[in-house]
SELO-462305 format. One record per residue (C-alpha): residue number from 1; residue in three letters; x, y, z. Coordinates in steps of 0.02 Angstrom, whole numbers, always signed. Each point is the difference from the previous one (the first is absolute). Last residue first. Layout:
% residues N
+-----+-----+--------+--------+--------+
!   i !  aa !      X !      Y !      Z !
+-----+-----+--------+--------+--------+
! NUM ! ala !      X !      Y !      Z !
...
+-----+-----+--------+--------+--------+
% end
This chain:
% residues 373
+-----+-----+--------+--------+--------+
!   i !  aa !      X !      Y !      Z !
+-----+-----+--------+--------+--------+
! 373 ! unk !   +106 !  -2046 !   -847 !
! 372 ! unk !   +109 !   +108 !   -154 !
! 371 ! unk !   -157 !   +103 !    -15 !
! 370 ! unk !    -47 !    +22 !   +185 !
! 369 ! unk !   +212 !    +71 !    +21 !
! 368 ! unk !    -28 !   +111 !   -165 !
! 367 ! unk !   -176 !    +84 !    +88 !
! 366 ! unk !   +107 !    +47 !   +135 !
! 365 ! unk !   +159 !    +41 !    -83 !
! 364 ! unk !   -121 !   +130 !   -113 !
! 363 ! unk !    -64 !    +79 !   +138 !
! 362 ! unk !   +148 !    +11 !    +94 !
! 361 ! unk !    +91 !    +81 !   -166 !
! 360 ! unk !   -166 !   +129 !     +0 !
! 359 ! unk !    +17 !    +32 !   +186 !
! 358 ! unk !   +177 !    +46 !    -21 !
! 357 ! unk !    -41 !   +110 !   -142 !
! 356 ! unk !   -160 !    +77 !   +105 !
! 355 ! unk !   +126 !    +55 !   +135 !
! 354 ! unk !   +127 !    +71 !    -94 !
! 353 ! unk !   -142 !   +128 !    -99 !
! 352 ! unk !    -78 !    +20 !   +161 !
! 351 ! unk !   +163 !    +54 !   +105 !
! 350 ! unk !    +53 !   +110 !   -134 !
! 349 ! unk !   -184 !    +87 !     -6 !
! 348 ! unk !    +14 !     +9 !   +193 !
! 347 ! unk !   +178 !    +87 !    -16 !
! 346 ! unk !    -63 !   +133 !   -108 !
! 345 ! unk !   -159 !    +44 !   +117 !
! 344 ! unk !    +93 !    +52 !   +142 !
! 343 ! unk !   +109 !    +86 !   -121 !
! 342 ! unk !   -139 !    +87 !    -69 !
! 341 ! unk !    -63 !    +27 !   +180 !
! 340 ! unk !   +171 !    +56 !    +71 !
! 339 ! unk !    +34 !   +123 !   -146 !
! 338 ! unk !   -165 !    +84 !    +62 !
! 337 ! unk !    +54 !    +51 !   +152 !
! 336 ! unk !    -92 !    -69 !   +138 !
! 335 ! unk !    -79 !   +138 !   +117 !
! 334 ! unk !    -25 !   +115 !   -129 !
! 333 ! unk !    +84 !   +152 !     +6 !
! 332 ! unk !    -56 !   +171 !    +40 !
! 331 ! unk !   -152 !   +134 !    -93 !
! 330 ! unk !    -74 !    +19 !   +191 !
! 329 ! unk !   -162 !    -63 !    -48 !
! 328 ! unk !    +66 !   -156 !   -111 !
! 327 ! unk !   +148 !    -49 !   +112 !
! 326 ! unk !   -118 !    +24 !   +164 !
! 325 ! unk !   -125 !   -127 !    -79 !
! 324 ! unk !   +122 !   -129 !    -35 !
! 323 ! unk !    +91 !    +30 !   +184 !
! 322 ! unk !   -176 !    -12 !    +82 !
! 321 ! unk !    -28 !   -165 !   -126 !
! 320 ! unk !   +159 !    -81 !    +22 !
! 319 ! unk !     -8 !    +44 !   +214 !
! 318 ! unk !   -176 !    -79 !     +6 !
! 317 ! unk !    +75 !   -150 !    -88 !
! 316 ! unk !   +127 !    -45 !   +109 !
! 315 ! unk !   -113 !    +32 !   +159 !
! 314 ! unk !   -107 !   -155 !    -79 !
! 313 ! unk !    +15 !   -122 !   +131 !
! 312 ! unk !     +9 !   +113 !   +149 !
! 311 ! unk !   +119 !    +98 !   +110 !
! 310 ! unk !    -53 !   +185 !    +13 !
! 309 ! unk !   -126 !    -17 !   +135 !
! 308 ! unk !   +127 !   +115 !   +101 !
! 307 ! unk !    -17 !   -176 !   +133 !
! 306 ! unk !    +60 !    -99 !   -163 !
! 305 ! unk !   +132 !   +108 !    -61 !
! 304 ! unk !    +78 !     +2 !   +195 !
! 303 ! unk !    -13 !   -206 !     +3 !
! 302 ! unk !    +86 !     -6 !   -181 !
! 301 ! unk !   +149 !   +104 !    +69 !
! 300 ! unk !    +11 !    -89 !   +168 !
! 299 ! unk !    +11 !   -168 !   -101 !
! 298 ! unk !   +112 !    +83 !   -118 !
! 297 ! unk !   +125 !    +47 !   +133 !
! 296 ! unk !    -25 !   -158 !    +87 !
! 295 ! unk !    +59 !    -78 !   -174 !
! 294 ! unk !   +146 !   +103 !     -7 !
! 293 ! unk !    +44 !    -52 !   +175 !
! 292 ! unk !     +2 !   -156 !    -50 !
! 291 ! unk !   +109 !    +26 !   -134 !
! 290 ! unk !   +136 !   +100 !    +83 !
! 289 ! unk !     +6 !   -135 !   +159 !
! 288 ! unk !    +28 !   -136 !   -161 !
! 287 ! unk !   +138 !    +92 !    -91 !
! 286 ! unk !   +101 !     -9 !   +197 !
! 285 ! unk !     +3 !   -160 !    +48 !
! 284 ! unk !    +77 !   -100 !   -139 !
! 283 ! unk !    +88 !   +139 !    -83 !
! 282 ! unk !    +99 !    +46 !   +181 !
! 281 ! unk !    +89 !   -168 !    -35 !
! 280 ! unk !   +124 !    +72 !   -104 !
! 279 ! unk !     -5 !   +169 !    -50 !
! 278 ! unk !   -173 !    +82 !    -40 !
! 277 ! unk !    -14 !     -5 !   -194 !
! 276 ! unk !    -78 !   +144 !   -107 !
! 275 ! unk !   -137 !     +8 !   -140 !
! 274 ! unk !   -147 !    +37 !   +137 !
! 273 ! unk !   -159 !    -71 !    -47 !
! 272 ! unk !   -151 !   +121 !    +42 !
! 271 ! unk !   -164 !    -77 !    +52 !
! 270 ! unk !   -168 !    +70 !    -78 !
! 269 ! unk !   -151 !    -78 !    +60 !
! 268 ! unk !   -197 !    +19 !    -42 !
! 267 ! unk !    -41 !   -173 !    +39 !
! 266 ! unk !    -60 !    -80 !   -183 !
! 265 ! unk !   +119 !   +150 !    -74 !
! 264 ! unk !   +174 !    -82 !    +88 !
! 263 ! unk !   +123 !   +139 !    -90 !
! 262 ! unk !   +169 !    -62 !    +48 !
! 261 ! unk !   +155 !   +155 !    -40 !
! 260 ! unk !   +171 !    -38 !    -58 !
! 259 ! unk !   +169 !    +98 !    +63 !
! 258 ! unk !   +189 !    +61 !    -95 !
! 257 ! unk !     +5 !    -48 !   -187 !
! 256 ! unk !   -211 !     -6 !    -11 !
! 255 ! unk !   -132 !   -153 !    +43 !
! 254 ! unk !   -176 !    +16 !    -10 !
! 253 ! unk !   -101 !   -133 !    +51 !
! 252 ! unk !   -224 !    -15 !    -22 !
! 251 ! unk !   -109 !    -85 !    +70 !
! 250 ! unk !   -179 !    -80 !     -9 !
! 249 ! unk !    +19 !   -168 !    +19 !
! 248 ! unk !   -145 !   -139 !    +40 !
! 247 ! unk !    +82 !   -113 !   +144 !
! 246 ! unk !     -1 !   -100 !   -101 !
! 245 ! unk !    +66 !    -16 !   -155 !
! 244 ! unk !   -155 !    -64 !   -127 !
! 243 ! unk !    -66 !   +118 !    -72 !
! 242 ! unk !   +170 !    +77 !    -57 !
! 241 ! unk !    +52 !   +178 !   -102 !
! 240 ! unk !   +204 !    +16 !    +21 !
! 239 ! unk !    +79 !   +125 !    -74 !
! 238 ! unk !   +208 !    +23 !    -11 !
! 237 ! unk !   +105 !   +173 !    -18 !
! 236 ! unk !   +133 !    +36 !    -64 !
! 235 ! unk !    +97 !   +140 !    -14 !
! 234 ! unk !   +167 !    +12 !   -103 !
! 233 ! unk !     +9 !   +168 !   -105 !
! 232 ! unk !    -94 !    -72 !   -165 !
! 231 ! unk !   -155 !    -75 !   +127 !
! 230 ! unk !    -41 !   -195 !     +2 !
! 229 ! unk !   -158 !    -72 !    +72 !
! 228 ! unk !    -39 !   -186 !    +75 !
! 227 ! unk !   -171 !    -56 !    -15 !
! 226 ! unk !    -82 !   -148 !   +108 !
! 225 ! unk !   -176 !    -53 !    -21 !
! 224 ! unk !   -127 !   -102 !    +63 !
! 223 ! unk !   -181 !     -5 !    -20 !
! 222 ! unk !    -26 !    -15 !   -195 !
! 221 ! unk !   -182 !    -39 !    -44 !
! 220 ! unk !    -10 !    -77 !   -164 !
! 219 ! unk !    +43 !   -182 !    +55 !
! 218 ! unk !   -146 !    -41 !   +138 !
! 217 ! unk !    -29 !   -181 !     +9 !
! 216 ! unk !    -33 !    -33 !   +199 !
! 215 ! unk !   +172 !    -64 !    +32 !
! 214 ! unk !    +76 !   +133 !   -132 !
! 213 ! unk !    -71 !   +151 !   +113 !
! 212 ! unk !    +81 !    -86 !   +147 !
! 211 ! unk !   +160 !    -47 !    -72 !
! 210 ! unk !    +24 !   +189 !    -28 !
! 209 ! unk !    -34 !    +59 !   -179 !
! 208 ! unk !   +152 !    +94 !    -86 !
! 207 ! unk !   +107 !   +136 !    -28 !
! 206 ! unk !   +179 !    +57 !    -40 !
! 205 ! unk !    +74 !   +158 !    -37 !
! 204 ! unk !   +134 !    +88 !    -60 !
! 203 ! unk !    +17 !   +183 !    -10 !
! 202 ! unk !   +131 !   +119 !    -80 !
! 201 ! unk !    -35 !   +180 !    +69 !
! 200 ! unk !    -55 !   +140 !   -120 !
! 199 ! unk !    -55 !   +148 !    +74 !
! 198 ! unk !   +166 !    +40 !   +118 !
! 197 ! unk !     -2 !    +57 !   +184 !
! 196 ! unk !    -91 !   -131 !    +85 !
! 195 ! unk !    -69 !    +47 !   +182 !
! 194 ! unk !   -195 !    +26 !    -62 !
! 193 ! unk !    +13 !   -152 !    -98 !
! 192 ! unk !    +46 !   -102 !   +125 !
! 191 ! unk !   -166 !    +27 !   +129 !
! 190 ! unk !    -88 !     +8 !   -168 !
! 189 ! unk !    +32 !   -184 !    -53 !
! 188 ! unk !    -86 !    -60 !   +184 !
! 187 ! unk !   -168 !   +103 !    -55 !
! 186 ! unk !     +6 !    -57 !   -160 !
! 185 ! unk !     -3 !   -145 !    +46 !
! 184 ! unk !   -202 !    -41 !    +29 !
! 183 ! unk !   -108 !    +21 !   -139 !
! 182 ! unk !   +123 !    -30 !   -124 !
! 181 ! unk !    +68 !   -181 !    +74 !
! 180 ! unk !   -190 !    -52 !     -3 !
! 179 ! unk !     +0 !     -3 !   -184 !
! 178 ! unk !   +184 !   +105 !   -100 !
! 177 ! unk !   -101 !    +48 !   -149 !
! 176 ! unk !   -181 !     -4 !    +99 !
! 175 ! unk !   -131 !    -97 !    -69 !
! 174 ! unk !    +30 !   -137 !   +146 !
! 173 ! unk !    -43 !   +149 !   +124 !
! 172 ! unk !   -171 !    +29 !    -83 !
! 171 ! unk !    -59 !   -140 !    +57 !
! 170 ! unk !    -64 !   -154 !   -113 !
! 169 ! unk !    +69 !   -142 !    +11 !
! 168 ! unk !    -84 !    +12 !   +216 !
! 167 ! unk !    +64 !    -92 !   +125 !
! 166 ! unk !   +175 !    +52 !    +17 !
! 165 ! unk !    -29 !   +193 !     +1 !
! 164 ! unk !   -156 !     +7 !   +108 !
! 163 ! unk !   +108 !   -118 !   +133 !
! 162 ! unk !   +108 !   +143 !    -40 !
! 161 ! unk !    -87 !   +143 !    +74 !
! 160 ! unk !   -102 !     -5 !   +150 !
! 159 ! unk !    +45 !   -222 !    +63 !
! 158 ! unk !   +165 !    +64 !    +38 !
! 157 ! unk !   +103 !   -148 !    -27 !
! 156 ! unk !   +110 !    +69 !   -115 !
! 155 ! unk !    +88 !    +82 !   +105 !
! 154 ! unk !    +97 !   +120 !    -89 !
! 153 ! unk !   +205 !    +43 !    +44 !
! 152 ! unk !    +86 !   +166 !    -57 !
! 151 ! unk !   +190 !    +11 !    +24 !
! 150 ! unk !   +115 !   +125 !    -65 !
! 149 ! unk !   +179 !     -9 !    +22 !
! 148 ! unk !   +114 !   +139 !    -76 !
! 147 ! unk !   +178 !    +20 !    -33 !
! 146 ! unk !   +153 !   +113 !    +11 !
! 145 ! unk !   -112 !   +166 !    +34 !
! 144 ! unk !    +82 !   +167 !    -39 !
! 143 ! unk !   +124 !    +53 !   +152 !
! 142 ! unk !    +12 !    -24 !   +170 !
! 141 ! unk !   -166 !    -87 !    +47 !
! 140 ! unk !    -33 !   +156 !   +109 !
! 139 ! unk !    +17 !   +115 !    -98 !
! 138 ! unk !   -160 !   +149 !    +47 !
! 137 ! unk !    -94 !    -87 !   -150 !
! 136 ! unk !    +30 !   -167 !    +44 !
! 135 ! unk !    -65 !    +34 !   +175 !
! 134 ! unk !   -149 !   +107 !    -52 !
! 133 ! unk !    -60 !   -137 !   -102 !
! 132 ! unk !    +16 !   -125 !   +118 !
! 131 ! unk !   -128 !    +94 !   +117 !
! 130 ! unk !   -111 !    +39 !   -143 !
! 129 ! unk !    -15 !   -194 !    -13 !
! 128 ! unk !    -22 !    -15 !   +189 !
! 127 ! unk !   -145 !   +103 !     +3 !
! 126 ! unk !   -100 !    -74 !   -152 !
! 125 ! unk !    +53 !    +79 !   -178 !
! 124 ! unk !    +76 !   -114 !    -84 !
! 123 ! unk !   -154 !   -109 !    +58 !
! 122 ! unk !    -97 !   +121 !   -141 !
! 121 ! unk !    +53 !    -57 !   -132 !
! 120 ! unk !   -183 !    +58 !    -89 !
! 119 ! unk !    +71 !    +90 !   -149 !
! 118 ! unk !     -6 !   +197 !    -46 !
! 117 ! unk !    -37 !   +123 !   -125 !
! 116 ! unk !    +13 !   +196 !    -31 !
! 115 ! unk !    -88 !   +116 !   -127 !
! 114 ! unk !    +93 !   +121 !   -102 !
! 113 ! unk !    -89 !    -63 !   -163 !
! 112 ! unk !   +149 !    -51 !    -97 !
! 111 ! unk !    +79 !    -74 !   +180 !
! 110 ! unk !   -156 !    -85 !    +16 !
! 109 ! unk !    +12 !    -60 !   -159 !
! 108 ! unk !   +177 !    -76 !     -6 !
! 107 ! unk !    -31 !    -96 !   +171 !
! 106 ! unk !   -136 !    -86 !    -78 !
! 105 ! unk !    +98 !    -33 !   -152 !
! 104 ! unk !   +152 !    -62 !   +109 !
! 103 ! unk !   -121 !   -118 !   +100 !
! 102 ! unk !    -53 !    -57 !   -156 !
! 101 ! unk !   +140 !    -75 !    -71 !
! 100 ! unk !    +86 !    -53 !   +168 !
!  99 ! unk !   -172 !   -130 !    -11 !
!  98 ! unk !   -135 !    -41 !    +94 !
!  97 ! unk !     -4 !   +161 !    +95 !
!  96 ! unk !     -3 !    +69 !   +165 !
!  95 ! unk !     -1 !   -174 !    +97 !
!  94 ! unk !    -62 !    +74 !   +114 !
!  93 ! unk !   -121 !   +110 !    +20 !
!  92 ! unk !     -6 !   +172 !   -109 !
!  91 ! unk !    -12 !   +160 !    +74 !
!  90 ! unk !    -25 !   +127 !   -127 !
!  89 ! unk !    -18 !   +188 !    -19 !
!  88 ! unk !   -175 !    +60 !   -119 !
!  87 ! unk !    -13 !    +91 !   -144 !
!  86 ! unk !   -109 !   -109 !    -91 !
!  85 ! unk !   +135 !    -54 !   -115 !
!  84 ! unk !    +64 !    -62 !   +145 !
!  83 ! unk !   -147 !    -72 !    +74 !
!  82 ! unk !    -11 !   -100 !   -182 !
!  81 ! unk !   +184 !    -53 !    +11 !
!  80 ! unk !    -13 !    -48 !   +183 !
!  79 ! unk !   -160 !   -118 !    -59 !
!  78 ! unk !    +98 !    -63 !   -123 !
!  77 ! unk !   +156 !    -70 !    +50 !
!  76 ! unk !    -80 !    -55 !   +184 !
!  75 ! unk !   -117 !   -135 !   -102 !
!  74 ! unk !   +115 !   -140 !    -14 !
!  73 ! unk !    +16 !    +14 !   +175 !
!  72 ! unk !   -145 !    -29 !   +109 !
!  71 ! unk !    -91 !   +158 !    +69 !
!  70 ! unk !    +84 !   +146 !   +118 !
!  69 ! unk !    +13 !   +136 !    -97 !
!  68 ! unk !    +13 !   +144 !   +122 !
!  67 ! unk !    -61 !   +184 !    -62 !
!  66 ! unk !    +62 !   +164 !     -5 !
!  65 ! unk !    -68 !   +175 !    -12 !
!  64 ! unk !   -180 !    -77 !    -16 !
!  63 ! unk !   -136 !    +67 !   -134 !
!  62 ! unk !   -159 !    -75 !    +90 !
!  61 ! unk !    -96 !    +12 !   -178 !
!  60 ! unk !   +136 !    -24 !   -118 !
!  59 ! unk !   +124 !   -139 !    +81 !
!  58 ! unk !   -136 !    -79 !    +87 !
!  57 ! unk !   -112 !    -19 !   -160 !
!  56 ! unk !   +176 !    -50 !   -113 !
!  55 ! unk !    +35 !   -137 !   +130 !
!  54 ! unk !   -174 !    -71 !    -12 !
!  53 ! unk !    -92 !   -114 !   +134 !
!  52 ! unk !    -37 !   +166 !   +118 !
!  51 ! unk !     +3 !    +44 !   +187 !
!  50 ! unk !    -20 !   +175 !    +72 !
!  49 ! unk !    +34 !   +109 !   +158 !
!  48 ! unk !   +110 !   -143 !   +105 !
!  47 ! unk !    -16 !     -5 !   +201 !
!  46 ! unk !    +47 !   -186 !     -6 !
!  45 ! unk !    -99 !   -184 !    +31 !
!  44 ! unk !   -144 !    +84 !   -141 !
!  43 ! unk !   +110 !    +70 !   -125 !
!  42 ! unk !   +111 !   -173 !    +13 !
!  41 ! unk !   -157 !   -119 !    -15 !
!  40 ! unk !    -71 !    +87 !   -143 !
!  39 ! unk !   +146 !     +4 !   -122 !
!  38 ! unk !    +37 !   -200 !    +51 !
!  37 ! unk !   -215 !    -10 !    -39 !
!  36 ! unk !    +26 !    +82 !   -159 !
!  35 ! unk !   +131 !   -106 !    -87 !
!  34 ! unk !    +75 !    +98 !   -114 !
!  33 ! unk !    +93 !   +111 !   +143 !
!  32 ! unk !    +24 !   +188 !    +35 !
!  31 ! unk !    +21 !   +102 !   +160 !
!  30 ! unk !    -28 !   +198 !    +20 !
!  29 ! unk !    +24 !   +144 !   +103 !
!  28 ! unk !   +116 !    -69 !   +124 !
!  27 ! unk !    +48 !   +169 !    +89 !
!  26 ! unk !   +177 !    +58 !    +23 !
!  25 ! unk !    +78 !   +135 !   +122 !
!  24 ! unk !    +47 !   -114 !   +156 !
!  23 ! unk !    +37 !   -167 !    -38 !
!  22 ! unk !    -64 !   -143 !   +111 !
!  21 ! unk !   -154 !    -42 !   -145 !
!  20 ! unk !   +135 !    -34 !   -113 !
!  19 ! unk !    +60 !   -126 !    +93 !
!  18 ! unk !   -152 !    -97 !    +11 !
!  17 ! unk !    -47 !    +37 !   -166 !
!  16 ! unk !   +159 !    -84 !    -28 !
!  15 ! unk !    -18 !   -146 !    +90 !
!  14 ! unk !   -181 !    -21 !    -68 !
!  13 ! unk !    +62 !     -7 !   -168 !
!  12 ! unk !   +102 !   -128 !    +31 !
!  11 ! unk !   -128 !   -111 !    +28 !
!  10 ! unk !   -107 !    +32 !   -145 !
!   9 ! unk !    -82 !   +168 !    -69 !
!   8 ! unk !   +108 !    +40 !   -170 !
!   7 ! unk !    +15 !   +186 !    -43 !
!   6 ! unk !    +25 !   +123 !   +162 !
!   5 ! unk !    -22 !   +165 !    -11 !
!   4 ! unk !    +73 !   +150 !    +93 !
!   3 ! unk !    -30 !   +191 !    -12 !
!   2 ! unk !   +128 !   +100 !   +107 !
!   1 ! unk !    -58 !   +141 !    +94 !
+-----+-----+--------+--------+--------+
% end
């Protein structure tokens, strides 16, 4: 039986106690927060043994095999350190670290201490992401990707998170290196990360605040941004983070010498894009009679998931954590290698660093343009 704790008791925490809960062989033998009444409220919604406001009290007197950090970010480096030095494996929400600096150390010390971590991305693994990833891996794009697309859009009208954000100076999320952009993309930079084949791709990015966070005076929070990415053999790849595109993205191309591959995440589709021509008029008529019937396809798909009551919102994450959990009782692999989360994390710091010099010479023009008026 696998011992499981959870450290951090807000709303992602119930997702994964959720999911947790659906595993067979673990038991939830502890959850921790420094707020008492968040503790309290998740050991009494869920069948949970113990509740505590101390790491280092959960950690020594419920003694769990592995536990999920799932509090704010600035804090992820050093709770996984102490449950690590504990003795305990690690699954870290995103975004794993705030830095590639310590991401590496983390990853350093569980490898010193034979232990095994892991990072919440866990749309790459919904249904139609594992479905892609069987594809490429069996050859179907032909060859080593060409170049990448990943899109990830946030509505920032939803009144649960960054109305929060906006309206308060003082949330965590503007402490953050990278702000609101760290909390969120990491997600979208991990879908082309995981298909890269170097460690050190070239990036240049570019952010800044829609019109509609400068129309009600907000100039720290960056809500677009558009990053193009270089590799040594010839892949690109471009990212695109927007809350303002509608409708709200959350896709990701793949495109290879022979055939490309569509991952739609918000509707769990996958369409294949075939690399040859039909001869003259035939590629009017016939590409889109192949494409519709790849979307009936997934339509019957998703239909057959959802009456095996395996089609819901968090499936991806159920499969990260059975596949986390199988990789440390079976001695395997983790489900994301850990050269995709420092890389992951590599390209965010690059992004950051760009993103805060172009804000800086905005800044600056700003204030320059109300001097010279």
């Amino acid at each position: 039986m696998l011992r499981v704790g959870v450290v951090g008791c807000g709303k992602i925490a119930d997702s994964h106690v959720s999911q947790i809960l659906k595993i067979p062989g673990c038991e939830l033998v502890g959850v921790c927060d420094r707020e008492p009444l968040m503790a309290k409220q998740l050991f009494e919604r869920f069948p949970i043994k113990r509740y505590f406001t101390e790491v280092h009290d959960l950690l020594s007197e419920s003694r769990p095999d592995v536990v999920h950090i799932t509090t704010s970010p600035e804090s992820h480096f050093d709770l996984a350190r102490c449950c690590l030095e504990y003795g305990s494996h690690v699954y870290v929400e995103k975004p794993f670290a705030l830095d590639a600096d310590q991401a590496g150390k983390l990853i350093d010390l569980a490898t010193a201490k034979g232990l095994k971590l892991t990072v919440g991305h866990n749309y790459q693994f919904t249904h139609a992401a594992r479905r892609m990833r069987a594809l490429i891996k069996e050859g179907y794009l032909g060859g080593a990707p060409v170049h990448m697309e990943s899109y990830y859009g946030y509505d920032l009208g939803d009144p649960s998170y960054a109305r929060a954000v906006l309206g308060d100076k003082q949330h965590w999320v503007r402490r953050l290196p990278g702000k609101l952009l760290q909390n969120i993309i990491s997600h979208g930079v991990a879908r082309v990360a995981e298909f890269m084949s170097g460690d050190d791709p070239q990036v240049i990015a570019r952010g800044f605040s829609s019109p509609l966070l400068k129309g009600i005076g907000e100039r720290e929070i960056v809500d677009e941004l558009r990053v193009m990415m270089f590799e040594g053999d010839g892949t690109t790849a471009y990212f695109t983070f927007s809350s303002q595109m509608k409708p709200v993205l959350q896709e990701f191309r793949i495109y290879g010498p022979k055939n490309g591959l569509i991952l739609d995440q918000n509707h769990e589709v996958l369409v294949r894009l075939g690399g040859a021509k039909f001869k003259s008029y035939a590629d009017f008529f016939i590409p889109p009679i192949l494409t519709a019937r790849q979307q009936l396809s997934n339509w019957y798909g998703n239909l057959s998931l959802f009456l095996k009551r395996d089609f819901h919102m968090d499936a991806g994450m159920k499969y990260l954590i059975e596949s986390f959990y199988r990789s440390i009782q079976d001695g395997g692999p983790v489900p994301i290698p850990y050269r995709e989360i420092i890389l992951t994390t590599k390209i965010m710091d690059r992004i950051f660093e760009q993103v805060r010099v172009t804000q800086a010479g905005e800044h600056d023009a700003f204030f320059g343009a109300q001097l010279i008026y």
